[in-house]
C-alpha positions as CSV (number, residue, x, y, z in Angstrom):
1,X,23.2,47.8,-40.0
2,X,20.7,48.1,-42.9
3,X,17.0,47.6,-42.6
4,X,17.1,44.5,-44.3
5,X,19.9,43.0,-41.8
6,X,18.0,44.6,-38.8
7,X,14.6,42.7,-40.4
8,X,16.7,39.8,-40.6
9,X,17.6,39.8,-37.0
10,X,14.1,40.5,-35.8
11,X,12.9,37.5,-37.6
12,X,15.9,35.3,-35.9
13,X,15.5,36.9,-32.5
14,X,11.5,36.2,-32.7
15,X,11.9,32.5,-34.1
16,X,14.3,31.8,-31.3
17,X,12.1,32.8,-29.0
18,X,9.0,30.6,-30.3
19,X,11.3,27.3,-29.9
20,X,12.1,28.1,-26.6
21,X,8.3,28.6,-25.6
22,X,7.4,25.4,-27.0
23,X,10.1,23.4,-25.8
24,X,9.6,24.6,-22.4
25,X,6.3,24.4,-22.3
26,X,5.8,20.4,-21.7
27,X,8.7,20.7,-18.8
28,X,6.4,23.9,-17.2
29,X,2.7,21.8,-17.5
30,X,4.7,18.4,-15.9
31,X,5.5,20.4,-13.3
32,X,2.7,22.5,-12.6
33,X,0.7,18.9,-12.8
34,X,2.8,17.2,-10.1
35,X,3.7,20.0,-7.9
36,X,0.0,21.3,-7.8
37,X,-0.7,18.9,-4.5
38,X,-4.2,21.2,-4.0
39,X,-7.5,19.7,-5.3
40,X,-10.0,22.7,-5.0
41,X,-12.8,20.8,-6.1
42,X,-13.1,18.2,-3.3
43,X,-15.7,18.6,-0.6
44,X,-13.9,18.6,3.0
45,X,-14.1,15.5,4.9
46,X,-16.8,16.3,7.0
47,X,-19.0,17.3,4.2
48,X,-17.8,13.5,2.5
49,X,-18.6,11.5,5.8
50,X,-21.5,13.0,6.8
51,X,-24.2,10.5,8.0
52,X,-21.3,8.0,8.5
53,X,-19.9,6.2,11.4
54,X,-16.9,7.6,12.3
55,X,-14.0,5.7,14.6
56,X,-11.3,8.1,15.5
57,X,-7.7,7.6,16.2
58,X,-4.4,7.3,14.4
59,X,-5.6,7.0,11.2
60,X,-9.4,7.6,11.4
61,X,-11.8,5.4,9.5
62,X,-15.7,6.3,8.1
63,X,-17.9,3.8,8.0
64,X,-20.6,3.7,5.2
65,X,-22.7,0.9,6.1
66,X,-25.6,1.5,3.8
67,X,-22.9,0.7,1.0
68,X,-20.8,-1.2,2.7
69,X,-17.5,1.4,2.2
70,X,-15.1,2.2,4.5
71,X,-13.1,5.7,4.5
72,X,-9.9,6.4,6.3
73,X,-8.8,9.6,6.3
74,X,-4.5,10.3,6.4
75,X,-3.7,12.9,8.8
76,X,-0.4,14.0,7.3
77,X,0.7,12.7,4.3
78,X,4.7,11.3,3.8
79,X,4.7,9.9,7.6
80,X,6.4,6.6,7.8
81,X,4.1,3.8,10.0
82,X,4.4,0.0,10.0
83,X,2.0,-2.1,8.1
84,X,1.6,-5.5,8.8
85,X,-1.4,-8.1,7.7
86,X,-2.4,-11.7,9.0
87,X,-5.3,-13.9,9.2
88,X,-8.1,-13.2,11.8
89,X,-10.0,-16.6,10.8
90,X,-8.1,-19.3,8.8
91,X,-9.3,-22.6,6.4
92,X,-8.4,-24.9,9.3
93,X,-6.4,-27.1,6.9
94,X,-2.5,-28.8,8.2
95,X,-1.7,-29.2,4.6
96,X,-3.0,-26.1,2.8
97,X,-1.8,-23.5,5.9
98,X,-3.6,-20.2,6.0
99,X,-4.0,-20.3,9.7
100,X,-5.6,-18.0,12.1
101,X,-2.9,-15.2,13.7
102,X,-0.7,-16.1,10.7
103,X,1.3,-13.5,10.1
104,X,2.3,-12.4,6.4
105,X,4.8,-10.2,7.5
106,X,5.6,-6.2,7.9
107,X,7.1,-3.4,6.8
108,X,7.3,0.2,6.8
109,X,4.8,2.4,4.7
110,X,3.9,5.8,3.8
111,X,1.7,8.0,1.8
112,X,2.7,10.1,-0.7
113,X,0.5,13.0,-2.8
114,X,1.3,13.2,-6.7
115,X,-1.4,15.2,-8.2
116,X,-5.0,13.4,-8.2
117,X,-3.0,9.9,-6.5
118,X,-2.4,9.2,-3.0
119,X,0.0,6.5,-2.9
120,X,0.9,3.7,-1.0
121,X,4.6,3.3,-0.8
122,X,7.3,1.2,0.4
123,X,11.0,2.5,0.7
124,X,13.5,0.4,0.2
125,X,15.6,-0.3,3.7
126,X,17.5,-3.4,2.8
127,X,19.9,-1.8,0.8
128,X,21.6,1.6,2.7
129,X,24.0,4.1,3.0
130,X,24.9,4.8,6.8
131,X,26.4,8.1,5.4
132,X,26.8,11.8,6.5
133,X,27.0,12.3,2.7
134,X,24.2,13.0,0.9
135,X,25.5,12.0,-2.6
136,X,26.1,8.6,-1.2
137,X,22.8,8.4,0.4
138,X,20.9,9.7,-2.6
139,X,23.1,7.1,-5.0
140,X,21.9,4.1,-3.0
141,X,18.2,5.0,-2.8
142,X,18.6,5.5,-6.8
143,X,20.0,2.3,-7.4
144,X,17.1,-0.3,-5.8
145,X,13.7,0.4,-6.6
146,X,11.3,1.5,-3.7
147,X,8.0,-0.6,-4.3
148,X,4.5,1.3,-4.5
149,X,1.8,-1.0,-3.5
150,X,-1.6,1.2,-4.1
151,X,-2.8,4.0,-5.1
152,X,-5.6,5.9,-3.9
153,X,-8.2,8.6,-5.6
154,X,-9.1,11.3,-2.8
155,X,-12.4,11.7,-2.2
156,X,-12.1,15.3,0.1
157,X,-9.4,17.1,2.1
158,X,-9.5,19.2,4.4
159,X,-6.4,21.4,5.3
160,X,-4.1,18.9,4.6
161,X,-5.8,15.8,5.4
162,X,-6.7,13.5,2.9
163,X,-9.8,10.9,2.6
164,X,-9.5,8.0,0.7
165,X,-11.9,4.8,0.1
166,X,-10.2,1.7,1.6
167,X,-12.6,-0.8,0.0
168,X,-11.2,-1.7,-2.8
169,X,-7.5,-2.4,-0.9
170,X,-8.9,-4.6,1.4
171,X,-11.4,-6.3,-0.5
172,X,-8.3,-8.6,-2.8
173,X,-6.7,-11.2,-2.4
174,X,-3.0,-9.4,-0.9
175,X,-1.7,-13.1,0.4
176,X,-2.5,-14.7,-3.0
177,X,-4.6,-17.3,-0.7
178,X,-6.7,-18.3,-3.6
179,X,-3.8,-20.0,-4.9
180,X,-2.6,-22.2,-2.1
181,X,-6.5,-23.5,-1.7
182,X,-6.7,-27.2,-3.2
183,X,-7.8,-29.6,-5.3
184,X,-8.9,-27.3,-7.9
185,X,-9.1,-24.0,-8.9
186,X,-9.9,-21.0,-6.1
187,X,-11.2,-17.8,-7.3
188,X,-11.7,-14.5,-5.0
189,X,-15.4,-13.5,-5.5
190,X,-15.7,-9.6,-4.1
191,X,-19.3,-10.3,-4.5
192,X,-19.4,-12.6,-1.7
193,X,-17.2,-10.5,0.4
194,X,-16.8,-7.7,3.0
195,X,-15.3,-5.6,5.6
196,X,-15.7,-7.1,8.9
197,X,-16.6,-3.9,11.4
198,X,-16.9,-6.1,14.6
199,X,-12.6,-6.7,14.5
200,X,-12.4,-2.8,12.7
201,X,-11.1,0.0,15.1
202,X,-9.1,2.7,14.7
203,X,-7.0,3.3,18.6
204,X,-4.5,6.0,19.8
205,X,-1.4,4.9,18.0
206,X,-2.7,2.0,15.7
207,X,-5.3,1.7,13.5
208,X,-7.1,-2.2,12.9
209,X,-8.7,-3.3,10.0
210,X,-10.4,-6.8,8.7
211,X,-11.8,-7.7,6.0
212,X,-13.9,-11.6,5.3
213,X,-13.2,-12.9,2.0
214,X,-14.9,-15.6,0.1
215,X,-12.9,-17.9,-2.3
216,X,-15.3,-20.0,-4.4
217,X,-14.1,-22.8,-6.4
218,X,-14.0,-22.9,-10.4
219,X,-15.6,-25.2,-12.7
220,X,-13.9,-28.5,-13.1
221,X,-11.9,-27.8,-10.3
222,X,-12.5,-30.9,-8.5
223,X,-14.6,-31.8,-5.5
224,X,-12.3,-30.0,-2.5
225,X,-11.1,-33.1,-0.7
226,X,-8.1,-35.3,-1.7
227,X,-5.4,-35.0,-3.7
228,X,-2.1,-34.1,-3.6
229,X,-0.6,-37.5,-2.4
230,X,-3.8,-39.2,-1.8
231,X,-6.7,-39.6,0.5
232,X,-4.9,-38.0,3.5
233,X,-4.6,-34.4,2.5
234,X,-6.8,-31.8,3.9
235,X,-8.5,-30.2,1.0
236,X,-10.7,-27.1,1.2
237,X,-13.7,-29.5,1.2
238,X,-12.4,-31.6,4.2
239,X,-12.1,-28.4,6.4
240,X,-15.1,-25.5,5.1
241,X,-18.6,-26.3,5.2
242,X,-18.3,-27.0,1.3
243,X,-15.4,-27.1,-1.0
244,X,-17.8,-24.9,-3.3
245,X,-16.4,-21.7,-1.5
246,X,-14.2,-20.9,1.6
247,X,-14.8,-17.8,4.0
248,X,-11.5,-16.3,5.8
249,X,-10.8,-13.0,7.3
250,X,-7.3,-11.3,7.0
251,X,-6.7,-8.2,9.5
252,X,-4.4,-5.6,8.4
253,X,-2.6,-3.0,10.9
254,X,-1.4,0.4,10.5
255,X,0.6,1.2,13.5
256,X,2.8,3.9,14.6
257,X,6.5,4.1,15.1
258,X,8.1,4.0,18.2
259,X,10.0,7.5,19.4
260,X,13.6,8.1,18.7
261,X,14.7,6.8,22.1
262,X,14.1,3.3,20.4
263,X,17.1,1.4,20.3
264,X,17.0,-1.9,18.0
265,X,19.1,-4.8,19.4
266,X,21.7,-6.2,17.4
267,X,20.9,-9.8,15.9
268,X,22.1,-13.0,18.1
269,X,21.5,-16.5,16.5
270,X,21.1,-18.1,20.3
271,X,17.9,-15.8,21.0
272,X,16.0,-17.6,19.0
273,X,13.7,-15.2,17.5
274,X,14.0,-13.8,13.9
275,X,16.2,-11.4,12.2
276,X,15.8,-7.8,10.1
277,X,19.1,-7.8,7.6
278,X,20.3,-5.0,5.9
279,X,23.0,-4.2,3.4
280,X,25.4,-1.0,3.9
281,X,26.8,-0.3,0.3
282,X,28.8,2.9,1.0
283,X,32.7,1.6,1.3
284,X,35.3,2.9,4.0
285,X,37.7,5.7,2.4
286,X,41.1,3.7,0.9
287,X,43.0,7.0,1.5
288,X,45.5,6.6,4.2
């Protein structure tokens, strides 16, 4: 080969090389980004919640009461728990509904680490695969979306264990309340609204949380009472001290699973309670 060939193929070889450097590179940062789970420059928790009011148990909670926050700390991240939320004091309203021990339903929950996000997720169970197959498994859980409901900032770790600031979760309006309150327009002011510490406790294998949350009426919304098919219906007005604003608490759980010895009970319309359904989308082989 002459030297100007061999210069030629240098110059190729060392192009080549370049492209695949910088086409890699945005694959190699993505991954370093989300698989980095460690955040050196967090304090550890105990450094974080010093001079607060800790309650321990399942998941523990800090309480900051010269700001008002409160700080629960996550044990071990990806662990499944049930989540559930319902009102600890309601309107007092027939018509409107948002009663006390109202439930708003539950479901299963876990958090998840991506990075500088702990987040709040909710797998999707209605729709399975009651396979040995992983394929078919993995092609079901790819086909509905899972939902993600919050995401968290940590605040310290410590070996593993996360702390987050729960404030800002609790303190909304998760049961869209201020939209079934009537005549008029109801608004959630976080101003006017805090967590509840005397129903807030954190237990062995659950972990309780309520929050009191003020709803305040807009301008030319209406007076509170009435409406709605006349004089009869229980506005906010006809049930709160003043239709101006409306004060409920809503209690959220966080509650462990039961063992694997638990054994669910298959559904039977004459028991008179309610029903979990499920769809299995994997198909019986057609081969004889």
């Amino acid at each position: 080969m002459t030297s100007a060939g061999s210069k030629r193929s240098l110059e190729f070889f060392i192009i080549v090389a370049l492209l695949v450097s910088v086409l890699s590179s945005p694959i190699s940062a993505q991954r370093g980004s989300s698989g980095d789970q460690s955040m050196g420059d967090l304090p550890t928790i105990e450094e974080r919640t010093d001079g607060m009011d800790s309650l321990e148990g399942f998941l523990p909670l800090y309480w900051d009461a010269s700001l008002g926050q409160l700080w629960m700390e996550i044990p071990e991240l990806d662990k499944e728990m049930i989540h559930f939320a319902g009102f600890g004091a309601g309107l007092g309203s027939n018509d409107i509904g948002l009663d006390r021990g109202a439930l708003r339903g539950s479901r299963i929950v876990k958090f998840e680490r991506v990075g500088r996000k702990v987040l709040m997720v909710q797998p999707n169970y209605r729709f399975r695969a009651n396979s040995d197959n992983p394929a078919e498994t993995q092609a079901v859980r790819d086909a509905f979306a899972r939902s993600i409901l919050w995401s968290f900032t940590p605040a310290a770790e410590t070996g593993g264990r996360v702390l987050v600031d729960l404030t800002d979760f609790l303190i909304r309006d998760a049961t869209n309340a201020g939209q079934r309150m009537s005549p008029g327009t109801y608004r959630l002011d976080n101003s006017r609204s805090s967590v509840y510490m005397d129903m807030t406790g954190s237990f062995p294998t659950n972990t309780e949380l309520e929050v009191e949350l003020t709803f305040v009426q807009q301008p030319g919304g209406g007076g509170g009472r009435g409406g709605r098919g006349g004089g009869g219906f229980e506005g906010v007005g006809s049930v709160a001290s003043t239709g101006e604003a409306a004060s409920i608490r809503l209690h959220h759980s966080f509650v462990q699973l039961p063992d694997d010895d638990y054994e669910p009970r298959m559904f039977d319309p004459r028991s008179g309670y309610g029903s979990s359904a499920i769809r299995t989308m994997q198909y019986p082989s057609m081969s004889p």
